[in-house]
N, CA, C and O atoms as CSV, one atom per row, in Angstrom:
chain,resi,resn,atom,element,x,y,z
A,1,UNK,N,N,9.940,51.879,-5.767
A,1,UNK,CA,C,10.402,50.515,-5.748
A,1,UNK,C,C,10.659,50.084,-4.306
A,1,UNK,O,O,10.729,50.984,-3.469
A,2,UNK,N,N,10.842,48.541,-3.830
A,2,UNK,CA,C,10.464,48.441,-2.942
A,2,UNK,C,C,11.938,47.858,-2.412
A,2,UNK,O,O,12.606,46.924,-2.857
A,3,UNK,N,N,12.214,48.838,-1.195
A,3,UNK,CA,C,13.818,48.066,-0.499
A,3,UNK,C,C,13.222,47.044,0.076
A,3,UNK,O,O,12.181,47.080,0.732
A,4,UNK,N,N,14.171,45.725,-0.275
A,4,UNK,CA,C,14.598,44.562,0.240
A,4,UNK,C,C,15.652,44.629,1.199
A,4,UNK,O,O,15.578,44.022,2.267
A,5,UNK,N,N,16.433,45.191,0.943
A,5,UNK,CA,C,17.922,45.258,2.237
A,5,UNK,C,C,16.904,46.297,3.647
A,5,UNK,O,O,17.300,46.308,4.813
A,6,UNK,N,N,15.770,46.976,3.244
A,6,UNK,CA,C,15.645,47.516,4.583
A,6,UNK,C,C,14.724,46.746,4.908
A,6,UNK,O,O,14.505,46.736,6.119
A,7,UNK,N,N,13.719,45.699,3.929
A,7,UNK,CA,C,13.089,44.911,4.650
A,7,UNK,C,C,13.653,43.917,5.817
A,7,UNK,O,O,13.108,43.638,6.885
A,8,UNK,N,N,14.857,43.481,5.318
A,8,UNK,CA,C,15.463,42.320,6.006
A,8,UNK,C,C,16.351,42.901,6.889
A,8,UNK,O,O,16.679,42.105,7.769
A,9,UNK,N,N,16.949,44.173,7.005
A,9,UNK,CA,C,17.589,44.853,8.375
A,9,UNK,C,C,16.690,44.310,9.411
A,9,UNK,O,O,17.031,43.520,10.292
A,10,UNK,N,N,15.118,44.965,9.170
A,10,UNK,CA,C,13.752,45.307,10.138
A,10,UNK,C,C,13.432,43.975,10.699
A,10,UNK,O,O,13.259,43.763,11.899
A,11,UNK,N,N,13.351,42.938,9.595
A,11,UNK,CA,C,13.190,41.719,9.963
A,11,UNK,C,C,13.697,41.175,10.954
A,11,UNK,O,O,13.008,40.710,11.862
A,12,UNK,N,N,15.573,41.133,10.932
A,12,UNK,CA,C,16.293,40.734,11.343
A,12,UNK,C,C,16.106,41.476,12.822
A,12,UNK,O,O,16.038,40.759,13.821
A,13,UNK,N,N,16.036,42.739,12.931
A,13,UNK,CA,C,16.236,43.385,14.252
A,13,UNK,C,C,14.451,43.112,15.096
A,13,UNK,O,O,14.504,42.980,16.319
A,14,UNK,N,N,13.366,43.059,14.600
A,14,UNK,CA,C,12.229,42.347,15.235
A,14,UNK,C,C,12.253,40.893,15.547
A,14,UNK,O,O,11.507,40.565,16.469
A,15,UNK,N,N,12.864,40.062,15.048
A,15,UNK,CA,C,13.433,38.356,15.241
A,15,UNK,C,C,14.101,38.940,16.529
A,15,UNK,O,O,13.706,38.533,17.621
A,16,UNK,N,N,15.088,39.868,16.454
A,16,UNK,CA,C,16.135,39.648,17.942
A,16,UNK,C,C,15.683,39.867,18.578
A,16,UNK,O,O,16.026,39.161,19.527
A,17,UNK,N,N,14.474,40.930,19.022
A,17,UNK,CA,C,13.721,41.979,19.991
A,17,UNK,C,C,12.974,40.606,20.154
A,17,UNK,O,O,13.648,40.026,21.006
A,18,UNK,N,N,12.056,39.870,19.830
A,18,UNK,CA,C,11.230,38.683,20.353
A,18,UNK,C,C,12.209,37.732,20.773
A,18,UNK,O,O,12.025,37.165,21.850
A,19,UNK,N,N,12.979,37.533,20.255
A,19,UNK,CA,C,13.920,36.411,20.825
A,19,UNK,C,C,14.450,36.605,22.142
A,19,UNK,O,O,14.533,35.645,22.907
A,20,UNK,N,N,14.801,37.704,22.467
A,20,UNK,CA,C,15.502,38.410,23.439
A,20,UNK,C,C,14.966,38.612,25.003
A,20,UNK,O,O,14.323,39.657,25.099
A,21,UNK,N,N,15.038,38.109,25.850
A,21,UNK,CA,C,14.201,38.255,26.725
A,21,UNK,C,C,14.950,38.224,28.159
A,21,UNK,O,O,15.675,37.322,28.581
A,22,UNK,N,N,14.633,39.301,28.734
A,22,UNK,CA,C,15.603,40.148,30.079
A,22,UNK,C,C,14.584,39.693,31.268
A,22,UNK,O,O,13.365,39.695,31.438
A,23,UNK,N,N,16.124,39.177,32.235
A,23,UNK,CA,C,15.428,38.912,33.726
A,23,UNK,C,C,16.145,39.507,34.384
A,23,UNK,O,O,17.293,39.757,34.016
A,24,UNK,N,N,15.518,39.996,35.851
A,24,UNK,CA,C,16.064,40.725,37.059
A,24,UNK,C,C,16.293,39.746,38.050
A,24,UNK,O,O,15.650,38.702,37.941
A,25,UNK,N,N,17.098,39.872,39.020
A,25,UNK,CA,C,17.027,39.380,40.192
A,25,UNK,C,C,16.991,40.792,40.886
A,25,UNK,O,O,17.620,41.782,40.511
A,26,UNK,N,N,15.795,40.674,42.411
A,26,UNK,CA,C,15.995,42.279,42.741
A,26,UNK,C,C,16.976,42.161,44.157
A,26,UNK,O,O,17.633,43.123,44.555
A,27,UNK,N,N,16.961,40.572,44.981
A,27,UNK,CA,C,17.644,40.731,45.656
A,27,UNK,C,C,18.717,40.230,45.534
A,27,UNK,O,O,18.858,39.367,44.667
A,28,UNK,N,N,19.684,40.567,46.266
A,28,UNK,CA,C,21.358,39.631,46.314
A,28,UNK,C,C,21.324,38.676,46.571
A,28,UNK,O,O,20.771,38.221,47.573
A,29,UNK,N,N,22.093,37.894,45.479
A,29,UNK,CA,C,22.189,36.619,45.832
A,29,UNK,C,C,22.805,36.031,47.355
A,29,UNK,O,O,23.796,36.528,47.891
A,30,UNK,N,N,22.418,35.464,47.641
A,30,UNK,CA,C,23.146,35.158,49.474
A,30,UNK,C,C,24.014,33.723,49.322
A,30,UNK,O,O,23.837,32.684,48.686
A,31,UNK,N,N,24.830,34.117,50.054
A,31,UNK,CA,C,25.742,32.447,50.430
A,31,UNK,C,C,25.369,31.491,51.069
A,31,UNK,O,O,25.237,31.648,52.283
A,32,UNK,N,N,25.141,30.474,50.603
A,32,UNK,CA,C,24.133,29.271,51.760
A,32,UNK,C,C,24.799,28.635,52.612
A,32,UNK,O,O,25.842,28.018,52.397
A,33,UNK,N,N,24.225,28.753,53.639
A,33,UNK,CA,C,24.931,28.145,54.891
A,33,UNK,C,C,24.225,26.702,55.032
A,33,UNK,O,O,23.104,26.483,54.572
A,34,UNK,N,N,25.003,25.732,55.721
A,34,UNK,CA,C,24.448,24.259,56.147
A,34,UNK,C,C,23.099,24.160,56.527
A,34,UNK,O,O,22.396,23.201,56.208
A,35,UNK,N,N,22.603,25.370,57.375
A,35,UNK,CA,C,21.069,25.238,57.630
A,35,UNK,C,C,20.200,25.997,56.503
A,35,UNK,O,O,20.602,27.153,56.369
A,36,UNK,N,N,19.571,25.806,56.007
A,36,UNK,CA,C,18.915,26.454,55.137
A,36,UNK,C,C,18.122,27.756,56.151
A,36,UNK,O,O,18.048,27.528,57.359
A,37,UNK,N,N,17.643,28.875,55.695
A,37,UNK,CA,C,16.552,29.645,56.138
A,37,UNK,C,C,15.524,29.589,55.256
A,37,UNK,O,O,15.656,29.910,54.075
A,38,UNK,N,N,13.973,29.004,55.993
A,38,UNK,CA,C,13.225,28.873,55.010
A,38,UNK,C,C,12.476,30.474,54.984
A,38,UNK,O,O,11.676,30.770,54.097
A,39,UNK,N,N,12.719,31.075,55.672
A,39,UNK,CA,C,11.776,32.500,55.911
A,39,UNK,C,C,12.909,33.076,55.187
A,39,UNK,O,O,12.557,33.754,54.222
A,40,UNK,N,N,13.917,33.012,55.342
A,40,UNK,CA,C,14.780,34.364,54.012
A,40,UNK,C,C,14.511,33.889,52.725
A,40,UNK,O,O,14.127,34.703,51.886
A,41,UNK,N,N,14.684,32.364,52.336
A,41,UNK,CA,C,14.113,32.247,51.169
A,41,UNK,C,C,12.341,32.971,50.738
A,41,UNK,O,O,11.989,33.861,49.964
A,42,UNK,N,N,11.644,32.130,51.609
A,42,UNK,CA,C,10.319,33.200,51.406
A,42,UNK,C,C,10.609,34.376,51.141
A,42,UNK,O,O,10.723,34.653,49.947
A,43,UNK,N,N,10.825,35.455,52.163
A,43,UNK,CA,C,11.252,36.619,51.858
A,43,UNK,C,C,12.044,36.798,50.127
A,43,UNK,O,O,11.590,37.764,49.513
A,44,UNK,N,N,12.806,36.219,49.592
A,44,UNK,CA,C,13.464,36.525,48.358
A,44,UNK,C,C,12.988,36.193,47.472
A,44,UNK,O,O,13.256,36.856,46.471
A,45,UNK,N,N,11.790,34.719,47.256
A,45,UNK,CA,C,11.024,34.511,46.440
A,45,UNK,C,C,10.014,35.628,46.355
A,45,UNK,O,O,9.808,36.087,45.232
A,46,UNK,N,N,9.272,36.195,47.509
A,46,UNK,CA,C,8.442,37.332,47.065
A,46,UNK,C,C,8.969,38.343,46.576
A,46,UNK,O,O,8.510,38.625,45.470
A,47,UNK,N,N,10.128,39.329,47.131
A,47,UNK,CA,C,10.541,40.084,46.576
A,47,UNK,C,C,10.432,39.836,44.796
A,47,UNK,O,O,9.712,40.340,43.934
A,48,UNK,N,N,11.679,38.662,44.756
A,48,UNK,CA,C,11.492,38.745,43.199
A,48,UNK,C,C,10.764,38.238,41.978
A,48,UNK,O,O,10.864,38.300,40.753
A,49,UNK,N,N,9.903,37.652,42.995
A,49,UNK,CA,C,8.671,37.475,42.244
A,49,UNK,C,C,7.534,37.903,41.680
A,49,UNK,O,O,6.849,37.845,40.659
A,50,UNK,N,N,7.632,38.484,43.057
A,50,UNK,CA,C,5.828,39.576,42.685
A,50,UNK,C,C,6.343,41.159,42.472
A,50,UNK,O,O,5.523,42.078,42.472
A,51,UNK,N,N,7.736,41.382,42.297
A,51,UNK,CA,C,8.744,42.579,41.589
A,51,UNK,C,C,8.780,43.464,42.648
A,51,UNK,O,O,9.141,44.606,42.364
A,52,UNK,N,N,8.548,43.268,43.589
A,52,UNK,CA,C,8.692,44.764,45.059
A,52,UNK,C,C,9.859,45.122,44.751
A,52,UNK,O,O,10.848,44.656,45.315
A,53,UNK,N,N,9.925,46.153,43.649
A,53,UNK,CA,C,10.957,47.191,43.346
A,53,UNK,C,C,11.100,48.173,44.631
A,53,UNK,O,O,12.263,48.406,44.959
A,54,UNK,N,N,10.087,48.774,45.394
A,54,UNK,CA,C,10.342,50.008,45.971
A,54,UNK,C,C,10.980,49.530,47.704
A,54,UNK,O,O,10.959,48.323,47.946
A,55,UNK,N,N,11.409,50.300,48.603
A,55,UNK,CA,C,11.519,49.857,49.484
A,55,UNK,C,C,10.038,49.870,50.712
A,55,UNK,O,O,9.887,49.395,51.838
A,56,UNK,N,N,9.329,50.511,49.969
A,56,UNK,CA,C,8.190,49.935,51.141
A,56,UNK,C,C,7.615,49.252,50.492
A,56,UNK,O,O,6.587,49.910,50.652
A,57,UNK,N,N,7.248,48.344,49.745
A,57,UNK,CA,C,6.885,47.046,49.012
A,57,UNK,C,C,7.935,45.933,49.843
A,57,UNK,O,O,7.348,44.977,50.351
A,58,UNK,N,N,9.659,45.995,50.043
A,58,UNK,CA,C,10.370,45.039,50.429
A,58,UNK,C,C,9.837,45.041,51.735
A,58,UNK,O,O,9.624,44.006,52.366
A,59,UNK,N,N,9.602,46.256,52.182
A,59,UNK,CA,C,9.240,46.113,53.900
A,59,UNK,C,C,8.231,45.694,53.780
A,59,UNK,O,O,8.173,44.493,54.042
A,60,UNK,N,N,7.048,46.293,53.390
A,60,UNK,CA,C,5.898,45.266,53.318
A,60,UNK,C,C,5.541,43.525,53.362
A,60,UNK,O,O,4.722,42.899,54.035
A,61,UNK,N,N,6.409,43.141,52.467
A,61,UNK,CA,C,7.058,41.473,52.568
A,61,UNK,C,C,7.785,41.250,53.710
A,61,UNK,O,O,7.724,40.238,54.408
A,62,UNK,N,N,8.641,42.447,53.929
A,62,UNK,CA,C,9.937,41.366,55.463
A,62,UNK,C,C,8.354,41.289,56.647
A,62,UNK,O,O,8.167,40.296,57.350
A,63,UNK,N,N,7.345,42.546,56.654
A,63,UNK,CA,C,6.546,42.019,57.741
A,63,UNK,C,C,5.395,40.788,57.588
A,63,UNK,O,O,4.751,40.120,58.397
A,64,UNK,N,N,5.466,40.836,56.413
A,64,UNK,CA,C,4.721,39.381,56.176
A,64,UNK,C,C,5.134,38.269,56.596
A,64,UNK,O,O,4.488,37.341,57.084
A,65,UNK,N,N,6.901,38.429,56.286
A,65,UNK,CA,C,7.335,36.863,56.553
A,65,UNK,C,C,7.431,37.153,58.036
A,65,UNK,O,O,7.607,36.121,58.684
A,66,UNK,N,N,7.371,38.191,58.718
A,66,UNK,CA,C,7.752,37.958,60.310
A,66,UNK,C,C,6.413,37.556,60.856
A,66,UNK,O,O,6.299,36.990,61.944
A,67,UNK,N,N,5.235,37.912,59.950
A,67,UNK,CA,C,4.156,36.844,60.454
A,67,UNK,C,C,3.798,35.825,60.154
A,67,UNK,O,O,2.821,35.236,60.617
A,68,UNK,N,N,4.562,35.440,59.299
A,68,UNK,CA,C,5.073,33.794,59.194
A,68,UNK,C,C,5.340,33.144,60.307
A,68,UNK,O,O,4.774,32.223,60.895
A,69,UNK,N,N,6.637,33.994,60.579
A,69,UNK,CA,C,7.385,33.138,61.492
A,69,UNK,C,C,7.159,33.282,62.567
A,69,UNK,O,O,8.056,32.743,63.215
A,70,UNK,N,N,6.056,33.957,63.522
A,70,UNK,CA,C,5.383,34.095,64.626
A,70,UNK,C,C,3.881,33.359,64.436
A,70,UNK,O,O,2.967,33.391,65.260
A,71,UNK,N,N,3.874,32.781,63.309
A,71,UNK,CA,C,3.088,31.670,62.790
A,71,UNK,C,C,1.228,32.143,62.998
A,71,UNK,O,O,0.415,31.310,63.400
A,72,UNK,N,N,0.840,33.565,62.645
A,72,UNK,CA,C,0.205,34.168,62.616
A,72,UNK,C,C,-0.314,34.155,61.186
A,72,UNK,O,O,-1.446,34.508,60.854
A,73,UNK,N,N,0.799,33.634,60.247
A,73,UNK,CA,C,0.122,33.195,59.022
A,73,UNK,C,C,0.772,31.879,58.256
A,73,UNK,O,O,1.943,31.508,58.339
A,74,UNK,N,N,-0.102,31.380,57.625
A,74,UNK,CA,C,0.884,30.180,57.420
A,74,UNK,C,C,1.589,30.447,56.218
A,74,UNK,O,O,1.072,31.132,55.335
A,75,UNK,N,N,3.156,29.781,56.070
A,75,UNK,CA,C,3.547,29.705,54.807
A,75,UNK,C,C,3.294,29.234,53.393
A,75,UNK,O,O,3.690,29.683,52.318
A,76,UNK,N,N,2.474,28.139,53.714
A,76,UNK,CA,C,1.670,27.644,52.154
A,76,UNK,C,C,0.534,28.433,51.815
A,76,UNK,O,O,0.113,28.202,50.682
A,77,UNK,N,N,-0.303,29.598,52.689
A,77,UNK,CA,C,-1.000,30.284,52.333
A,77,UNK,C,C,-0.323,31.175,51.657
A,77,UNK,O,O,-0.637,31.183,50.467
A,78,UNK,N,N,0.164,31.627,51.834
A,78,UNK,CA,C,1.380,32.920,51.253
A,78,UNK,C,C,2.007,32.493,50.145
A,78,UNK,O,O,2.332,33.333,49.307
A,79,UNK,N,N,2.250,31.317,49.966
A,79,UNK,CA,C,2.719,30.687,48.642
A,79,UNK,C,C,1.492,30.494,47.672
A,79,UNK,O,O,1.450,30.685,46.457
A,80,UNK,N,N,0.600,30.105,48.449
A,80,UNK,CA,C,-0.406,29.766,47.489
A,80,UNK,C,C,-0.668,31.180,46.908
A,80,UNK,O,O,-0.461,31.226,45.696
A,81,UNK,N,N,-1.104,32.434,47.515
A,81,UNK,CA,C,-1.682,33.387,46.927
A,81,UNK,C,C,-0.533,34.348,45.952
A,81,UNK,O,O,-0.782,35.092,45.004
A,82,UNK,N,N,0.535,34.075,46.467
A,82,UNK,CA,C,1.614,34.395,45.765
A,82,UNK,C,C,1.667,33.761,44.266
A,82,UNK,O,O,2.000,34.457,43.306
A,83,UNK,N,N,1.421,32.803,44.176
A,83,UNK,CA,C,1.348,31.538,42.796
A,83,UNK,C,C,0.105,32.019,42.359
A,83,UNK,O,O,-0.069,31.983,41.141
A,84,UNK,N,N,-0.907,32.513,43.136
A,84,UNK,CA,C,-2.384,32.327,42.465
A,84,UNK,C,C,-2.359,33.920,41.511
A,84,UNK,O,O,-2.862,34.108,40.404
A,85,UNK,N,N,-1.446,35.118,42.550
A,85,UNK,CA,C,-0.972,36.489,41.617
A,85,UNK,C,C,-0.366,35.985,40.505
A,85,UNK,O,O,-0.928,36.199,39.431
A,86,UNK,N,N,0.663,35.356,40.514
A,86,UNK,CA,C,1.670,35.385,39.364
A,86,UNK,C,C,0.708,34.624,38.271
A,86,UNK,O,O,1.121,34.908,37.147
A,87,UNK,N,N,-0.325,33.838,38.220
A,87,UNK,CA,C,-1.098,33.287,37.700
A,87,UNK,C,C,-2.206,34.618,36.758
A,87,UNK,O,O,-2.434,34.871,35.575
A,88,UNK,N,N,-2.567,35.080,37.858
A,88,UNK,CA,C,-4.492,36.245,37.369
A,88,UNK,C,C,-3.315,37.569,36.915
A,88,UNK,O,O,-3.707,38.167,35.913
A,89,UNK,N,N,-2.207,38.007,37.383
A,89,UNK,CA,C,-1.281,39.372,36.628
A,89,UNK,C,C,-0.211,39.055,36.704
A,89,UNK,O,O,0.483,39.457,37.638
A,90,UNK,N,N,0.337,38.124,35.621
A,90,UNK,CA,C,1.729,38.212,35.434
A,90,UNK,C,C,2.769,38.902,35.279
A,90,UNK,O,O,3.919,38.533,35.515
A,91,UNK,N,N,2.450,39.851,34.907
A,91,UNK,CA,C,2.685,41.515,34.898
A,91,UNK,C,C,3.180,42.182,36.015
A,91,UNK,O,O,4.325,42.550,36.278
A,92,UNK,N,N,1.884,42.302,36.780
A,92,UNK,CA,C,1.471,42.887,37.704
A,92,UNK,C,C,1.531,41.972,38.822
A,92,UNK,O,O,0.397,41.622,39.150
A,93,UNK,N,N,2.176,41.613,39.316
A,93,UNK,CA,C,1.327,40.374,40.681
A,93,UNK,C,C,1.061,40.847,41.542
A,93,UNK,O,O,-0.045,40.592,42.018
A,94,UNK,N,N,1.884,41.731,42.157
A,94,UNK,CA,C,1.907,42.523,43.373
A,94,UNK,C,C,0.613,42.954,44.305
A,94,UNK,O,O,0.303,42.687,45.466
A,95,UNK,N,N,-0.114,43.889,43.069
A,95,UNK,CA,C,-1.654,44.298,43.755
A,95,UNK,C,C,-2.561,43.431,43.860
A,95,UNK,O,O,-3.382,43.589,44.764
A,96,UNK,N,N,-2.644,42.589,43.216
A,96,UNK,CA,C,-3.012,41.200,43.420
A,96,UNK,C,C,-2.906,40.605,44.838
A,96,UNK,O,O,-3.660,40.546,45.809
A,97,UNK,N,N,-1.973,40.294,44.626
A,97,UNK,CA,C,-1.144,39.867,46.175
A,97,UNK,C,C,-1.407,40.101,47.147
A,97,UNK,O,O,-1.781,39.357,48.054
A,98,UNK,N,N,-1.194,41.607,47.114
A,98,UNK,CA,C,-1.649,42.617,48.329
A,98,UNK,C,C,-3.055,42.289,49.089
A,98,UNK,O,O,-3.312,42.006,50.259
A,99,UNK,N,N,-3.990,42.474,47.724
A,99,UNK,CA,C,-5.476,42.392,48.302
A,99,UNK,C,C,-5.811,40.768,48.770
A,99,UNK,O,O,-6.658,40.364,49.567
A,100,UNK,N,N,-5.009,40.158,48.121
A,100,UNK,CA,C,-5.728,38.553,48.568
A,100,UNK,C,C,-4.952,38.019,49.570
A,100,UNK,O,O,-5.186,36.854,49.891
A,101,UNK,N,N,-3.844,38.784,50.283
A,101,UNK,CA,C,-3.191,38.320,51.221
A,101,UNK,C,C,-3.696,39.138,52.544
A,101,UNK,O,O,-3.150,38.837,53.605
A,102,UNK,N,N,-4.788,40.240,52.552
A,102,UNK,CA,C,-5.475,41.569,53.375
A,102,UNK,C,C,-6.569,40.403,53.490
A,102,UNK,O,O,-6.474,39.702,54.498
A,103,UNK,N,N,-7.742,40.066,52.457
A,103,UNK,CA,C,-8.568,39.332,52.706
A,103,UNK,C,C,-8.266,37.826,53.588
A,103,UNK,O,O,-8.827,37.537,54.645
A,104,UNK,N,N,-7.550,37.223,53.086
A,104,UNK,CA,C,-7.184,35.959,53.571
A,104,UNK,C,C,-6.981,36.346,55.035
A,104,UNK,O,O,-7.957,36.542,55.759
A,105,UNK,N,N,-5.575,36.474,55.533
A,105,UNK,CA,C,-5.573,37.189,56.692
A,105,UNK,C,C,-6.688,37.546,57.487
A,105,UNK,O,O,-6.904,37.019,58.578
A,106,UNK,N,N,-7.580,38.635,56.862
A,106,UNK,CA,C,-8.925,38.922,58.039
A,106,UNK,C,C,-9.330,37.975,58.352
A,106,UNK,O,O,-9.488,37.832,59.564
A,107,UNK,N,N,-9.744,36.737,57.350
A,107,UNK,CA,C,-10.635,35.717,57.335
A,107,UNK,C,C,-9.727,34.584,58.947
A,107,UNK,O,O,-10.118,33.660,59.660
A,108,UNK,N,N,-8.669,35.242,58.852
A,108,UNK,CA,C,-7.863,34.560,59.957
A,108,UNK,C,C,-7.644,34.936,61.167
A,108,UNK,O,O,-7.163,34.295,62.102
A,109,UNK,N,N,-8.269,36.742,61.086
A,109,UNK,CA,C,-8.047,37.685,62.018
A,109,UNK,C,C,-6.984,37.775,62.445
A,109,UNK,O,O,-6.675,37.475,63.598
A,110,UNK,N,N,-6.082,38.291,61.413
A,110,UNK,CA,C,-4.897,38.850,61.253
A,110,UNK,C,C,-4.973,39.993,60.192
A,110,UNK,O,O,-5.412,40.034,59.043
A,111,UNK,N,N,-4.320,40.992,61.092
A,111,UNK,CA,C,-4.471,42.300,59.994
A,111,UNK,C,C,-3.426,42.348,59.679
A,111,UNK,O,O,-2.315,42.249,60.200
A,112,UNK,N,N,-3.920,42.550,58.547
A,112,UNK,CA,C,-2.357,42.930,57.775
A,112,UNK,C,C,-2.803,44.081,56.439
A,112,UNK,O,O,-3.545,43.799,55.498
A,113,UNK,N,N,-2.152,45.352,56.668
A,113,UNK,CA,C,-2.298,46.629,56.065
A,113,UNK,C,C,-2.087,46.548,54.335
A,113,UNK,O,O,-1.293,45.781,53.790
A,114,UNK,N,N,-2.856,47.379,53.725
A,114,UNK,CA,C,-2.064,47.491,52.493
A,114,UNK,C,C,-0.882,48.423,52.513
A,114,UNK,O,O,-0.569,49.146,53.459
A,115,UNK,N,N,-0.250,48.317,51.330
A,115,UNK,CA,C,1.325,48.880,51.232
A,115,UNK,C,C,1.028,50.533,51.606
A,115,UNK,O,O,1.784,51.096,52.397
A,116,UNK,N,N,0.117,51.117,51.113
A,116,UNK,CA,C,0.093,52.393,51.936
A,116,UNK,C,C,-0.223,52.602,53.010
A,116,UNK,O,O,0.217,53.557,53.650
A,117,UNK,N,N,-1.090,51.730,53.478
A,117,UNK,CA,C,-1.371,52.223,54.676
A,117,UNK,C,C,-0.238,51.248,55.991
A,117,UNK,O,O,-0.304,51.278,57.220
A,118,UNK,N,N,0.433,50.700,55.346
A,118,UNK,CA,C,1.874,49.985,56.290
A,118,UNK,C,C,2.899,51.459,55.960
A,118,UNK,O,O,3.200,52.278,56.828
A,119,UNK,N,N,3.199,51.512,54.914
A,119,UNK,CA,C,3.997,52.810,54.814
A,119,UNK,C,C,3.376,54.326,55.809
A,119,UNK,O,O,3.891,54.790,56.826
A,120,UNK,N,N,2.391,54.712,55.227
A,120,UNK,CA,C,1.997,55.389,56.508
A,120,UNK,C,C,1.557,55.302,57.817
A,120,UNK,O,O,0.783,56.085,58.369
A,121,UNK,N,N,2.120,54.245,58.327
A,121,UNK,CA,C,1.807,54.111,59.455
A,121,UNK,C,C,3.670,53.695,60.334
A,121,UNK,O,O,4.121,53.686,61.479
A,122,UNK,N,N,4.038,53.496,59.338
A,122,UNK,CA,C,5.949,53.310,59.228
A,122,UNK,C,C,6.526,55.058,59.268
A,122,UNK,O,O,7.493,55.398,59.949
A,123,UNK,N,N,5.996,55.693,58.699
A,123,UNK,CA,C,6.143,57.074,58.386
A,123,UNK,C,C,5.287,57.628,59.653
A,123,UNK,O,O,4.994,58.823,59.628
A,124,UNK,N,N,5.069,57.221,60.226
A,124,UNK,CA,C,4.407,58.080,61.614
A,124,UNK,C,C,5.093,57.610,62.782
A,124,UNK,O,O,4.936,58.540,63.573
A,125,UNK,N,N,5.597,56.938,63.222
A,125,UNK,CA,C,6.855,56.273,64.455
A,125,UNK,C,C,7.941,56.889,64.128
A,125,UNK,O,O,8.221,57.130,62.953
A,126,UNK,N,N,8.686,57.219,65.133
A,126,UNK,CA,C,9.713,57.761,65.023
A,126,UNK,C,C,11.241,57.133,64.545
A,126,UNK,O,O,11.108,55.910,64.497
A,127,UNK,N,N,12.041,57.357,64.333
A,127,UNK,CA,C,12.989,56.893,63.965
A,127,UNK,C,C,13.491,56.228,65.483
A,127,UNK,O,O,12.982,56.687,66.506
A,128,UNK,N,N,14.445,55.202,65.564
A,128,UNK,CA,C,14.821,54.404,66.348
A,128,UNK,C,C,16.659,54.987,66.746
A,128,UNK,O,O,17.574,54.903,65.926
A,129,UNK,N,N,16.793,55.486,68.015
A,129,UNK,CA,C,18.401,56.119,68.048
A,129,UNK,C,C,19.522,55.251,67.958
A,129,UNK,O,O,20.663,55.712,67.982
């Protein structure tokens, strides 16, 4: 015979599991000062956007935005390809990201490394005293 009370437990607990839906922030929220920073914002929209959980993913981004702001790349490019990841791997944006922000860049002749090869090349300089 067929339970009804465990149908509608199951029911009830798959309704909450779809209903239910968890967000991160990965960086700290910051206190805003009178001048805005538009490069720390950049910086915090990528982080928590395209999910750079690890810390050479965050470093990877702080050197992006410092070639922002030495204007070696522009900021609406970086937004754009940033929007165009979260678009093609919502999931995933990140590797996305990576590669279309390596291509773009050359096309600008600006290098800019992928995350391993910025990490190993971070991992070969010495520490700073």
């Amino acid at each position: 015979m067929f339970d009804w009370t465990k149908m509608m437990i199951a029911t009830a607990v798959i309704s909450f599991a779809m209903l239910t839906t968890c967000q991160a922030q990965i960086t700290q929220p910051r206190i805003l000062s009178a001048t805005p920073d538009r490069y720390a914002n950049l910086q915090e929209q990528l982080t928590n956007r395209l999910r750079a959980t690890t810390e050479e993913k965050q470093a990877y981004i702080r050197r992006l935005v410092k070639l922002v702001r030495q204007k070696k790349l522009d900021i609406k490019l970086v937004v754009a390809i940033e929007r165009k990841a979260l678009e093609q791997r919502p999931a995933f944006p990140f590797p996305y990201f990576e590669q279309a922000i390596k291509i773009e860049a050359a096309k600008r002749k600006v290098i800019v490394p992928t995350v391993g090869e910025f990490e190993l090349a971070r991992a070969k300089t010495p520490p700073r005293p």
